[in-house]
Residue, then its C-alpha position, 0 to 999 in steps of 0.5 A: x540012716x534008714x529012710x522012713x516011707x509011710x505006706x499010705x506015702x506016695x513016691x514016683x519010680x523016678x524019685x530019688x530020695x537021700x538017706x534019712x528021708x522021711x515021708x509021711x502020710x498021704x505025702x506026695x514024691x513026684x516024678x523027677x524030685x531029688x530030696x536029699x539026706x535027711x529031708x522029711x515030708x509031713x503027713x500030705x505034703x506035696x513036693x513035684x518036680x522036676x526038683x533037687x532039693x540038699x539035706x535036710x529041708x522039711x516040708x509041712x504039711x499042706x505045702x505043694x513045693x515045685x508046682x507048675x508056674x502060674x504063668x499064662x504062656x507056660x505050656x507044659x516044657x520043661x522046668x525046674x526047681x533047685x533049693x540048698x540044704x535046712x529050708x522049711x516050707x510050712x503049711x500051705x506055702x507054694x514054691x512054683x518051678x520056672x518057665x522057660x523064657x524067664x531061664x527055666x529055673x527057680x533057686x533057693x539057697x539054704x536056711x530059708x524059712x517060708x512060713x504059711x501061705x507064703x509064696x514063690x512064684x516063677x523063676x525067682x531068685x532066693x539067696x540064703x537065710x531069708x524070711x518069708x512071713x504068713x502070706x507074703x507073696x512074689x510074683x514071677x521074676x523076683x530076685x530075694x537076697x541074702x538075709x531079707x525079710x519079706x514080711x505078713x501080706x506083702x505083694x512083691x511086683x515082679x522083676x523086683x529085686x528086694x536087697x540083702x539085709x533088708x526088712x519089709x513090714x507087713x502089708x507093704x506093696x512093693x513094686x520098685x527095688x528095695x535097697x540092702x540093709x534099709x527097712x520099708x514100711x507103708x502106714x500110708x505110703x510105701x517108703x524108706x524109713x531108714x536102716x535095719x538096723x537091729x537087724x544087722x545088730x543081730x546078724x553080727x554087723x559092728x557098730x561101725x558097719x552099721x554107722x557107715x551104711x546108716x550115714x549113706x542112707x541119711x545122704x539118700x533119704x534126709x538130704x535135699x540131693x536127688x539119687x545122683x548127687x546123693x551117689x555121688x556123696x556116698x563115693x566122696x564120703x564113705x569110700x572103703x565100705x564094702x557094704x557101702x559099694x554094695x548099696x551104690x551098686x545095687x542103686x545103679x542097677x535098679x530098673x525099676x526105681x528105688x524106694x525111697 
């Protein structure tokens, strides 16, 4: 396949660009952005690096992808961003690249969707299929895993670690660790309400998974045993659950508390 430049594009001497790229007009290829087959920019996107992006990723217009860190000590060195393949950067999001006391690089995997003035800041970490809703926002240092949504206006604190499969409701400030599978919400105050479970319906849990991590969040939530005790329910009661030793894992590494 033919790349496709508009003749109004901008693309840097060290772009390297794939087969099949699009690039529209008034969009922007910066110094060291690697776009991979297939990725197209719209019409006034801005993608800088240095960045490397895999195969079909498009960018909207509007969105600047790969931007400095918005980080006080940040000093012009050296950084980066790295993204998988399929992620869509709508309009008006921002994804910053890394700073270099927080390790230099912020990852994407694929199939992301980060929909309009959503935004990523430095040296988070990305898993795949994730969902970033209008106006979501992480701080620097956050660490996003597989299949969570993040949802309308929500401000993440940084050095959060947000589980996979978990589900965050609009407006929700969260500034402890969001535990996989489990569903957050704040009408009044931010706490757990329990499991994403249609979520895990719809990306292929049997009911018996879903039963097995549901039971271990009714040990944490609905009980009368502190964190501790509840762990210690979980491992008597549901040993051989491989999404159950996720969740205990996940607990015990938590820094910053759990959100309950």
């Amino acid at each position: 396949m033919k790349r496709n430049i508009h003749p109004h594009a901008i693309v840097s001497p060290s772009a390297r660009l794939g087969e099949g790229v699009h690039i529209g007009a008034f969009a922007i290829a910066g110094d060291d952005v690697e776009l991979g087959p297939g990725c197209v920019l719209e019409a006034h996107a801005v993608v800088q690096g240095p960045a490397q992006f895999g195969r079909d990723n498009h960018f909207y217009s509007h969105c600047v992808i790969g931007g400095e860190p918005q980080d006080l000590r940040f000093d012009g060195e050296k950084s980066r961003l790295e993204a998988g393949d399929s992620n869509r950067f709508r309009e008006f999001s921002t994804v910053n690249r890394g700073t270099a006391h927080g390790g230099g690089v912020t990852r994407l995997g694929s199939h992301n969707l980060i929909m309009s003035y959503a935004h990523i800041g430095h040296d988070c970490q990305i898993g795949s299929h994730t969902l970033f809703i209008n106006g979501a926002t992480l701080a620097g240092h956050v660490t996003v895993e597989d299949h969570a949504t993040v949802g309308a206006f929500c401000p993440v604190h940084q050095f959060c670690r947000i589980g996979k499969f978990a589900y965050i409701a609009a407006q929700t400030v969260i500034t402890q660790d969001v535990a996989p599978f489990s569903k957050v919400v704040a009408p009044r105050e931010t706490k757990c309400y329990g499991v994403n479970s249609i979520g895990l319906e719809r990306n292929g849990f049997s009911a018996e998974r879903i039963q097995s991590v549901e039971t271990a969040f009714r040990f944490l939530l609905r009980s009368k045993l502190n964190t501790t005790q509840a762990l210690e329910k979980i491992r008597e009661t549901l040993e051989g659950s491989s999404d159950v030793s996720d969740l205990v894992q996940f607990i015990e590494s938590a820094e910053r508390g759990l959100t309950k």
